[in-house]
C-alpha positions as CSV (number, residue, x, y, z in Angstrom):
1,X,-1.7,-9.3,27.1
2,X,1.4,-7.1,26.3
3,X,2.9,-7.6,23.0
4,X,6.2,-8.9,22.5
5,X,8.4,-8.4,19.2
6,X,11.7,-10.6,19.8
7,X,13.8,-10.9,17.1
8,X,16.8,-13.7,17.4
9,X,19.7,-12.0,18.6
10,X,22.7,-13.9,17.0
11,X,26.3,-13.5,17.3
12,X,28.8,-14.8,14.2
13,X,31.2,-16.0,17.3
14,X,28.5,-18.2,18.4
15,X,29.5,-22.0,17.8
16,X,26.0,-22.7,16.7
17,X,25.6,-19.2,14.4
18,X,25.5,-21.3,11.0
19,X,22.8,-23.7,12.4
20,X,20.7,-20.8,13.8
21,X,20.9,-18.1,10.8
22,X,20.1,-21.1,8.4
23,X,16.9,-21.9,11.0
24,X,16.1,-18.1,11.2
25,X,16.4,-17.8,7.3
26,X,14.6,-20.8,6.2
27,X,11.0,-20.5,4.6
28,X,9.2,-23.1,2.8
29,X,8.5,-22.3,-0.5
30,X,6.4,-25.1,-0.7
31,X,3.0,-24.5,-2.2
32,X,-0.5,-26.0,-1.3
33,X,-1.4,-29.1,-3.3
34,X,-5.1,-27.8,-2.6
35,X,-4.2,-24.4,-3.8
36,X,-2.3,-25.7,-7.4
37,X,-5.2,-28.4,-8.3
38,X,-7.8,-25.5,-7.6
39,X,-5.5,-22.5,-9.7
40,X,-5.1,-25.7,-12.3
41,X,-8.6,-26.1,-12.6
42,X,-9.4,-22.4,-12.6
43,X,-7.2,-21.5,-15.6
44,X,-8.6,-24.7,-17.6
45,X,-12.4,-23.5,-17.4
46,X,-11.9,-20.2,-18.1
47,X,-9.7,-21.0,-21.3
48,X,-12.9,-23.3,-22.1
49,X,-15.5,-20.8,-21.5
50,X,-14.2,-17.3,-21.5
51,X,-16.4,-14.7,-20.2
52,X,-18.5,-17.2,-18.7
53,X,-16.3,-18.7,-16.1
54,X,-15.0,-15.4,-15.3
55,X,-18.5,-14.2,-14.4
56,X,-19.1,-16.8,-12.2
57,X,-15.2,-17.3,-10.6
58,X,-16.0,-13.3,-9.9
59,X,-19.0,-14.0,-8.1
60,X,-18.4,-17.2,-6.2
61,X,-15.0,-15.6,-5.0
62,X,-15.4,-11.8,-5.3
63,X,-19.0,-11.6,-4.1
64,X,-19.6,-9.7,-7.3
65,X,-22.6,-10.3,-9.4
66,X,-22.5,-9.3,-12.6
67,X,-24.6,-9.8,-16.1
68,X,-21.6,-9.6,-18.0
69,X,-18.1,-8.5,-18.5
70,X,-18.6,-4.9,-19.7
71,X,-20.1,-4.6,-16.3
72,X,-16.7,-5.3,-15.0
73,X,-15.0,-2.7,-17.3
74,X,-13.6,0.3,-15.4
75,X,-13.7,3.2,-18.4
76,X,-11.1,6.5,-18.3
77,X,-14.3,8.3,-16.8
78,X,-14.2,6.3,-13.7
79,X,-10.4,6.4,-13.7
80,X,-10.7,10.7,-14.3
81,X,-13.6,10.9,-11.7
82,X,-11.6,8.6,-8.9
83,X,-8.7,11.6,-9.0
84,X,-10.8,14.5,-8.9
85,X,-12.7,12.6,-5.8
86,X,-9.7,12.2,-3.8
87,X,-8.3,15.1,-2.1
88,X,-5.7,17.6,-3.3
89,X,-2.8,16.6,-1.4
90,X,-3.2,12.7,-3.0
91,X,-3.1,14.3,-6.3
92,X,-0.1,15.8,-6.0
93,X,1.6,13.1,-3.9
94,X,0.3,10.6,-6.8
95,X,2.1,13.4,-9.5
96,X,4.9,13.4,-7.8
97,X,5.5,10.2,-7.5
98,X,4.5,9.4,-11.1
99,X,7.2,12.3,-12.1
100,X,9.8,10.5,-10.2
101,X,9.1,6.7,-11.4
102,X,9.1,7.9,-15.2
103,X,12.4,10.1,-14.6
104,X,14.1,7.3,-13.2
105,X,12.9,4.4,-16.1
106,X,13.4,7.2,-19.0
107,X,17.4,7.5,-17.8
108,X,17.3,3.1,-17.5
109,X,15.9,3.4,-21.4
110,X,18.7,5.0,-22.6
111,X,21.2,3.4,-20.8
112,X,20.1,0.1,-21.2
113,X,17.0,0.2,-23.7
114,X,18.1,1.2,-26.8
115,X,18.8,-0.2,-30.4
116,X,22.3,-0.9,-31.2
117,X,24.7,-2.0,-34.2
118,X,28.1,-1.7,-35.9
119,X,30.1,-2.9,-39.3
120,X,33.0,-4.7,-38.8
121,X,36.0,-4.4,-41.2
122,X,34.2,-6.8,-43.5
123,X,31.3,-4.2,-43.9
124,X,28.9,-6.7,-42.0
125,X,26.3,-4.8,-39.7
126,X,25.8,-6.7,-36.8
127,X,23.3,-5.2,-33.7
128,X,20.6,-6.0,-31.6
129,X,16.9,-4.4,-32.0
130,X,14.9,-3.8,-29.3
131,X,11.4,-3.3,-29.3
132,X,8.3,-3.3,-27.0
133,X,6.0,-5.9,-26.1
134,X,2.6,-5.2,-27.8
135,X,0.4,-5.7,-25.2
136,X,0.9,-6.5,-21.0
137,X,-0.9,-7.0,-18.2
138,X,-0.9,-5.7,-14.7
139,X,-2.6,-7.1,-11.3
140,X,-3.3,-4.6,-8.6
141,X,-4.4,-6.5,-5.6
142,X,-8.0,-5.1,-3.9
143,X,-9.9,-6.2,-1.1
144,X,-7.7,-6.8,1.7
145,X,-5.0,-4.5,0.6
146,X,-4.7,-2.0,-2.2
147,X,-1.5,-0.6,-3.8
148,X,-1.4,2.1,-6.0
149,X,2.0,2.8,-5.7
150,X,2.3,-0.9,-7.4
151,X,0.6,0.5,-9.6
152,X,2.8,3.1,-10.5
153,X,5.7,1.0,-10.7
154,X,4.5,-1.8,-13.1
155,X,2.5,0.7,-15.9
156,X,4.7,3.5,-16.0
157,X,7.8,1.3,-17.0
158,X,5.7,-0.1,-19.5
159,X,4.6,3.0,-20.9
160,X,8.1,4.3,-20.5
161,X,9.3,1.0,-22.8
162,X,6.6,1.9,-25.5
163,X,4.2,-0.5,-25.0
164,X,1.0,0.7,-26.5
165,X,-1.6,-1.5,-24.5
166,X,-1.9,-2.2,-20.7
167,X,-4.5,-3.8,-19.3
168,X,-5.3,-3.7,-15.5
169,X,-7.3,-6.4,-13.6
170,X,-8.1,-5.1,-10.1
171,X,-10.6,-6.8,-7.9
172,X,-13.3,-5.1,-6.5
173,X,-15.1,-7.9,-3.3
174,X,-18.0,-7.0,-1.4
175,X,-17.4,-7.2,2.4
176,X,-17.8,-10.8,3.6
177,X,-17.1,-12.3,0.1
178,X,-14.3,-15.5,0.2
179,X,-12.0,-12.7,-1.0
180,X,-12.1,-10.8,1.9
181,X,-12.2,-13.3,4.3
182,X,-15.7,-13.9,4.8
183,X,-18.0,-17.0,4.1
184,X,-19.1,-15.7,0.8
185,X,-22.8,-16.2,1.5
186,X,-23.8,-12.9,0.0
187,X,-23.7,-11.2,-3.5
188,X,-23.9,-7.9,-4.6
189,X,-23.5,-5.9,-8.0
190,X,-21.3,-3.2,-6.6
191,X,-17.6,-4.1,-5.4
192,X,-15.5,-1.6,-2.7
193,X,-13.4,0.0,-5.1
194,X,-10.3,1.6,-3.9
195,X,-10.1,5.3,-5.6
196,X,-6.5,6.0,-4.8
197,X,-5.6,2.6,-7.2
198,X,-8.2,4.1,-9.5
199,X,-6.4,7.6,-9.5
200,X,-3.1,6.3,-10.3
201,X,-4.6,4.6,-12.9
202,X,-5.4,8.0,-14.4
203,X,-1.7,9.4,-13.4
204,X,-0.2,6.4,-15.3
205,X,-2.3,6.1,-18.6
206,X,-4.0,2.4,-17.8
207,X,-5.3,1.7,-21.1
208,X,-8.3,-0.8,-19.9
209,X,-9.4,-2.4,-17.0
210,X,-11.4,-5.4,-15.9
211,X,-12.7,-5.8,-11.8
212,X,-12.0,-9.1,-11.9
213,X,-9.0,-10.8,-9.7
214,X,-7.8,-14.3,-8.7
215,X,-6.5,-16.7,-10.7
216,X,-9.6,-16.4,-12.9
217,X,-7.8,-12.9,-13.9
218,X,-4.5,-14.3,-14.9
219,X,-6.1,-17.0,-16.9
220,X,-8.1,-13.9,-18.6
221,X,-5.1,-12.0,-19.2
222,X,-3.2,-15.3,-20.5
223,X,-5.5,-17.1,-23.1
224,X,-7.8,-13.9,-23.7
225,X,-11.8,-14.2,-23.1
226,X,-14.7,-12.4,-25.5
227,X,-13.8,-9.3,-24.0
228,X,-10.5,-9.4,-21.8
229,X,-7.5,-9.0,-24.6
230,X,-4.5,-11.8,-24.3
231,X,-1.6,-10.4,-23.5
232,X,2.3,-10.6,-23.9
233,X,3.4,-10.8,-19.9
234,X,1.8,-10.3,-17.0
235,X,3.3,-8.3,-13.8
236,X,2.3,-7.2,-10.5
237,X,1.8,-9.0,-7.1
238,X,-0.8,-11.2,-5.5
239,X,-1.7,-13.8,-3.2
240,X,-1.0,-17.6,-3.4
241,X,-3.9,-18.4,-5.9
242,X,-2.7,-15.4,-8.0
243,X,1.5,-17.0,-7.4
244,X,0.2,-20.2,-8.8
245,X,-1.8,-19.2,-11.7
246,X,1.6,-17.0,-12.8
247,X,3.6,-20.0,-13.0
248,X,1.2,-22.2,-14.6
249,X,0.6,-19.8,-17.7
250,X,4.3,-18.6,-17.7
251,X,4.9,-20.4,-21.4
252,X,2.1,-19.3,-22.9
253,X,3.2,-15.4,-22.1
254,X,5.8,-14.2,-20.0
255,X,5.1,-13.3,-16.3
256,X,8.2,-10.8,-14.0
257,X,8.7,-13.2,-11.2
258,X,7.2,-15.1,-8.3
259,X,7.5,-12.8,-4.9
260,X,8.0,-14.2,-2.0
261,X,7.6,-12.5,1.5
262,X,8.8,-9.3,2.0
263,X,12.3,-8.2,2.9
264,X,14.7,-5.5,5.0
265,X,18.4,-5.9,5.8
266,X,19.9,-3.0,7.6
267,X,23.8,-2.9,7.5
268,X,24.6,-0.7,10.8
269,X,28.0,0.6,11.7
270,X,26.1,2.0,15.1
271,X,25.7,5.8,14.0
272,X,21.9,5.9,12.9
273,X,19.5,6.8,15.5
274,X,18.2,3.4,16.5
275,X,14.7,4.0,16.7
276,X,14.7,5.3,12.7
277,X,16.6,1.8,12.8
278,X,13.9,-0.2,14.7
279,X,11.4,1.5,12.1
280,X,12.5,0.8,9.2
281,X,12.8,-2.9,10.5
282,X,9.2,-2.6,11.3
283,X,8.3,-1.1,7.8
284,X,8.9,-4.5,6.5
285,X,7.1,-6.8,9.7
286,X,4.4,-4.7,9.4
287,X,3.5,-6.6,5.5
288,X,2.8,-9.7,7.4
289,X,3.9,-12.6,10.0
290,X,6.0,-14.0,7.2
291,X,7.7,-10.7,6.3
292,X,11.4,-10.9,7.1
293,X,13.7,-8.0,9.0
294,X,17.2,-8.5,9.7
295,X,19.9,-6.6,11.5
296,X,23.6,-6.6,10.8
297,X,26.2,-4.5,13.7
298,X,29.4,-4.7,14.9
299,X,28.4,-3.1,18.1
300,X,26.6,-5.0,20.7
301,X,25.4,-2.5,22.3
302,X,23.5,-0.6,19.2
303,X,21.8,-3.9,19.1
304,X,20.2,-3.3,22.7
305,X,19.4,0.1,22.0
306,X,17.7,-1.0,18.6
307,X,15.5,-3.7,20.8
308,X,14.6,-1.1,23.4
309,X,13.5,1.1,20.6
310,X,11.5,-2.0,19.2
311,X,10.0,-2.5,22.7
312,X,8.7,1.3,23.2
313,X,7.7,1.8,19.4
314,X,5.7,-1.5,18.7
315,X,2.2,-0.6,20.9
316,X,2.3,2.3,18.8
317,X,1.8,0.9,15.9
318,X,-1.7,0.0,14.1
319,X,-0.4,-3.3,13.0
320,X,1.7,-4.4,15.9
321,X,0.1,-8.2,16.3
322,X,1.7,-8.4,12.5
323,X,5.0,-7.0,13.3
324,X,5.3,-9.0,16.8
325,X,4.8,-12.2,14.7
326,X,6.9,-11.3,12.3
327,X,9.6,-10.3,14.1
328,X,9.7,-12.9,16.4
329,X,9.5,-15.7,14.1
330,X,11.6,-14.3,11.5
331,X,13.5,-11.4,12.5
332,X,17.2,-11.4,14.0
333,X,19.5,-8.8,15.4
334,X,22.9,-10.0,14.4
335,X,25.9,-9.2,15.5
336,X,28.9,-9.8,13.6
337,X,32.7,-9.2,13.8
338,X,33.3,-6.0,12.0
339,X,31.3,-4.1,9.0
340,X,33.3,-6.4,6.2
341,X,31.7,-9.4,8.0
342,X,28.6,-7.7,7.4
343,X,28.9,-7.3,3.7
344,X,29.5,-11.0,3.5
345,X,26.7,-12.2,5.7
346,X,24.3,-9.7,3.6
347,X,25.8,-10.7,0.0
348,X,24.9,-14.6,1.4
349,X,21.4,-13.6,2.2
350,X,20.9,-11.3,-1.4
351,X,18.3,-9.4,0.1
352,X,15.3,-7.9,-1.6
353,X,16.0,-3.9,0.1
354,X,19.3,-3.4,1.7
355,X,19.8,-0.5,3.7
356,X,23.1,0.5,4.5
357,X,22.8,2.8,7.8
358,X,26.0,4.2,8.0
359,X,27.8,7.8,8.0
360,X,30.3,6.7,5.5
361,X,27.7,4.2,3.2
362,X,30.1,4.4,-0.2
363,X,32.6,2.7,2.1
364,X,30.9,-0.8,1.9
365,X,28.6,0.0,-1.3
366,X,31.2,-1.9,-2.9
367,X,31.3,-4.7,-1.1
368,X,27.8,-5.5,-2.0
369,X,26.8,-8.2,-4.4
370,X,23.5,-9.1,-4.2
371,X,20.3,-7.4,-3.6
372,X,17.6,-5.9,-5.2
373,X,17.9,-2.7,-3.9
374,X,20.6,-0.8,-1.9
375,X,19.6,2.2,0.4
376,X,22.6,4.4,1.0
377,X,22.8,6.2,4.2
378,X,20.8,6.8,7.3
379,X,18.7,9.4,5.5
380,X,17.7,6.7,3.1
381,X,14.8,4.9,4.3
382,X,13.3,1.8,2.5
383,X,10.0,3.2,2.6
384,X,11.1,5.8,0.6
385,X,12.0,3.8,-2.4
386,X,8.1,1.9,-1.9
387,X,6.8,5.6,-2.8
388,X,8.5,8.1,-4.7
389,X,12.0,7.7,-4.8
390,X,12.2,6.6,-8.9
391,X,13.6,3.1,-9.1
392,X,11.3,0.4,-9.2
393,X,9.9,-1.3,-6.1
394,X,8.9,-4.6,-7.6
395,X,12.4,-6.7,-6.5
396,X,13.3,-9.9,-6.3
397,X,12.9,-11.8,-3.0
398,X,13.6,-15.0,-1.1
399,X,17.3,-14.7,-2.3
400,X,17.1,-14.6,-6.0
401,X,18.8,-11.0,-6.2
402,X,21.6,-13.5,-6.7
403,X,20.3,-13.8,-10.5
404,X,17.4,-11.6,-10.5
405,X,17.0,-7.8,-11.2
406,X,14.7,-5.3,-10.4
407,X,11.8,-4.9,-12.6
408,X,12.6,-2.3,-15.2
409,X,11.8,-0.9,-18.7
410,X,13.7,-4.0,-20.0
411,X,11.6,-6.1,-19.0
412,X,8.8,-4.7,-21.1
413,X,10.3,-4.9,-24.4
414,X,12.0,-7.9,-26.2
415,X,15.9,-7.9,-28.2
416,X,16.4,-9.6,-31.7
417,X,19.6,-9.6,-33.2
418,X,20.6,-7.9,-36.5
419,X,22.9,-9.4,-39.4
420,X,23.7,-8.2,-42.8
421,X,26.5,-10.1,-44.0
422,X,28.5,-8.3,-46.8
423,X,29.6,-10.0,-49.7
424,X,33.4,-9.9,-48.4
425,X,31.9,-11.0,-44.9
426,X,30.0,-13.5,-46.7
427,X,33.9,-15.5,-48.1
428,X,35.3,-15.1,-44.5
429,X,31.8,-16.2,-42.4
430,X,31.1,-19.3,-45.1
431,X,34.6,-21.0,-44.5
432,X,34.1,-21.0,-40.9
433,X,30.6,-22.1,-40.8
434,X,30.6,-24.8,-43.4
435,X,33.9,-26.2,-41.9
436,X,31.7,-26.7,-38.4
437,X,28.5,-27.6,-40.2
438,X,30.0,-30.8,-42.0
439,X,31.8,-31.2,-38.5
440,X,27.9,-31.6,-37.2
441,X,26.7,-33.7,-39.9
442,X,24.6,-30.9,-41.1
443,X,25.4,-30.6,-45.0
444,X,22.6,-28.1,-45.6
445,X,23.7,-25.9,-43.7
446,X,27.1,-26.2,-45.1
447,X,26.0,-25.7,-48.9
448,X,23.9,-23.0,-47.8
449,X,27.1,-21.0,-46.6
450,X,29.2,-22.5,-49.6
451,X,26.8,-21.1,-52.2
452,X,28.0,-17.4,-51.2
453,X,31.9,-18.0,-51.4
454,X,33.2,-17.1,-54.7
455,X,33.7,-19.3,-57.3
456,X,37.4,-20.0,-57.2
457,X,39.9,-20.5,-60.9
C-alpha cells in the first residue's frame, strides 16, 4: 500500500482556523499511571539496595547479566579503543564537531558565565560568584537509538563550565531484551555497544561510565550506589521511564528539563526551494509519529509545491512509515495572511527549532519571541544545528521556549551573591533594614543591624 504523508493544510481566514490549529497542536502530556508507579518503585529499591537492584533492573530490562557493577564500568581504554575502531572520516566529523560545540559554549562563558562585583559609593562590594557544579550526570540513550552528538552537547558544556566530574550512563541491551522491544526471555553478559557514542565519549573527556540505563540509572546517578557516584544534576534525553524518574528525583539534585516530542517550524516567504523545505519538515517526522512539523507561508501556492515535494520525497526515505504518521497526525501546512502574521502564529507556538526560510531572514528575526532555536536563512538547515553548527541542541519543547532556554554552560554551574558591607555602608544599610524588620515583627534581626550603627552623642 502507497504511503501517504498529509499534513493539515490550514488557512488563518478559515472561520474554524482557531479550533483546528488548537486540535492540530494539542498533545497530551499526560503520563502512564503504570509507568509512574513502576519509575516510583524503581527509584525506591535502588536507593534501598544500591548495586544490587541495579544489577538485577540491568538484567531483567537490559538483558544484561552481570556479577557486578565494575562489570558495567566502561574505562578510558574502551572509550580510546571505540575511536581508533571507527573509521577516519568519523573521527574527524566527531573533532569537528567537538571544536564547534566548545567554541560556541567558551564565547556563552564569557558572556554570560562569569564572576562579577562592584563598590558602590559607600565602599560596599556587592557581586555575584559563579561556580561549577562538582559533579553531573549525563544519559545517552542505547539500544533502539544512539546519539553521540547528544553526547557532545551535554559533556562539553559541562566541561566548558568547569565541572571536574561527569559521569555517563549508557545502556548497552542484548537484541530481544524488554529494552529493545523484545520479550526479554534471554540474557547475555555482553550488551551491543554503539562505538560512535563510545568515541565521542573520548572526544569530550567522559570522566566514568556505567552501561546501565532506565530509570534504574537515574536513581544511580541521584542517591549514589557502592560504585555509581551521586551527582549534582542530571541531563540528557530518554524514554518515558527515563522522563519519569527525572522528575521524581528533581529535589534531591537538579535535572535540565523534561523533553517532549520533537519540533520544526519553518517560516517561508516562498523563495526556498521547496523540496529543501519538505526536507527539513521531514528531518523532524522522521524522530517519531509524535514528532511535530509545521509550515508557515503567505503563498498558497508554495504550500502545493511543498506537498508535491513531500509526495515524491517520502518513498525515498528509510523511515517513511515514521514520517507518514507523523506528518499526518501532527503536521500542518499553514497558510497565513502575510510574513508578520507568521511571526505571530510562530511566537504563539514557541517552537523548539525555528527556521526562518527566507531571502531577507533579519527582516522578521526580530519579530521572534519564543523559541529555542532560530535558523536564519535558507542555507540554514535545522539538521545542521543537531550536528556541528556550535549552539546547543538540547532545547526546550512542547512550548516552554516561552520561559525555557537552551541548555548551556549556565546551566552547569550555580551563582551566590557577594556582600561586604563597609562600615559607612553598614550606618546607611542598618537604618533601612531595622526600620522594615521591626515593621515584620522580627526584632533580631533589627538589633542585629542596629549593633553596627554608630553610637550616636
Amino acid at each position: 500500500m502507497k504511503l501517504v504523508a498529509a499534513p493539515a493544510r490550514l488557512s488563518t481566514a478559515a472561520a474554524t482556523f482557531e479550533a483546528d490549529f488548537a486540535a492540530r497542536l494539542h498533545w497530551s502530556a499526560d503520563t502512564d499511571a503504570a509507568i509512574e508507579q513502576r519509575v516510583a518503585d524503581i527509584l525506591a529499591d535502588v536507593q534501598k539496595r544500591g548495586d544490587a537492584a541495579v544489577l538485577e533492573y540491568t538484567a531483567r530490562f537490559d538483558g544484561l547479566s552481570a556479577p557486578n557493577m565494575a562489570a558495567l564500568e566502561l574505562t578510558q581504554a574502551d572509550f580510546k579503543a571505540a575511536f581508533d575502531a571507527i573509521p577516519q572520516a568519523q573521527r574527524d566529523a566527531l573533532q569537528a564537531a567537538a571544536k564547534r560545540v566548545r567554541s560556541y559554549h567558551e564565547a556563552q562563558k564569557k558572556a554570560s558565565g562569569e564572576s562579577w562585583s562592584y563598590r558602590d559609593e559607600d565602599g560596599t562590594l556587592l557581586g555575584q560568584k559563579v561556580t561549577p557544579l562538582d559533579r553531573v550526570g549525563i544519559y545517552v540513550p542505547g539500544g533502539k537509538a544512539a546519539y553521540p552528538s547528544s553526547l557532545l552537547m551535554n559533556a562539553i558544556p559541562a566541561h566548558v563550565a568547569g565541572v571536574q566530574e561527569i559521569i555517563m550512563v549508557v545502556p548497552t541491551p542484548v537484541r530481544g531484551s524488554v529494552a529493545t522491544g523484545g520479550t526479554g526471555e534471554g540474557t547475555s553478559t555482553k550488551g551491543e555497544r554503539n562505538e560512535l557514542v563510545l568515541a565521542a565519549a573520548y572526544v569530550a573527556g567522559v570522566t566514568r561510565a556505567f552501561t546501565i540505563g532506565g530509570a534504574q540509572a537515574v536513581a544511580a546517578l541521584a542517591y549514589g550506589t557502592e560504585t555509581v557516584p551521586k551527582v549534582d544534576k542530571i541531563t540528557g534525553p530518554g524514554n518515558a521511564y527515563v522522563a519519569s524518574a527525572k522528575k521524581r528525583v528533581f529535589g534531591t539534585v537538579g535535572i535540565d528539563m523534561i523533553a517532549g516530542p520533537s519540533e520544526i517550524l519553518v517560516l517561508a516567504d516562498g523563495t526556498t526551494p521547496p523540496d529543501w523545505v519538505a526536507m527539513d519538515l521531514f528531518s523532524q517526522a522522521e524522530h517519531d509519529e509524535l514528532a511535530q512539523s509545521i509550515l508557515l507561508c503567505p503563498d498558497a501556492a508554495y504550500l502545493d509545491a511543498v506537498q508535491r515535494e513531500i509526495d515524491r520525497l517520502l518513498p525515498t526515505m528509510p523511515r517513511a512509515e515514521i514520517i507518514a504518521k507523523s506528518l499526518t497526525g501532527r503536521g500542518a501546512l499553514i497558510l497565513t495572511k502575510d510574513m508578520e502574521e507568521a511571526c505571530a502564529i510562530s511566537n504563539r507556538i514557541a517552537p523548539e527549532h525555528l527556521e526562518v526560510s527566507s531571502n531577507d531572514p533579519h527582516r522578521w528575526e526580530p519579530l521572534l519571541r519564543h523559541a529555542g532555536a532560530i535558523f536564519l536563512g535558507a542555507y540554514t538547515s535545522e539538521s545542521l544545528g543537531d550536528y556541528c553548527a556550535g549552539p546547543n541542541h538540547v532545547l526546550p519543547t512542547s512550548g516552554t521556549a516561552r520561559f525555557s532556554s537552551p541548555l548551556g554552560v549556565y546551566d552547569f554551574q550555580k551563582r551566590s551573591s557577594l556582600i561586604e558591607v563597609s562600615e559607612a555602608g553598614a550606618q546607611v544599610l542598618g537604618a533601612i533594614a531595622a526600620e522594615l524588620a521591626y515593621g515584620e515583627g522580627l526584632q533580631a534581626h533589627a538589633q542585629a543591624a542596629e549593633m553596627r550603627l554608630k553610637k550616636q552623642g
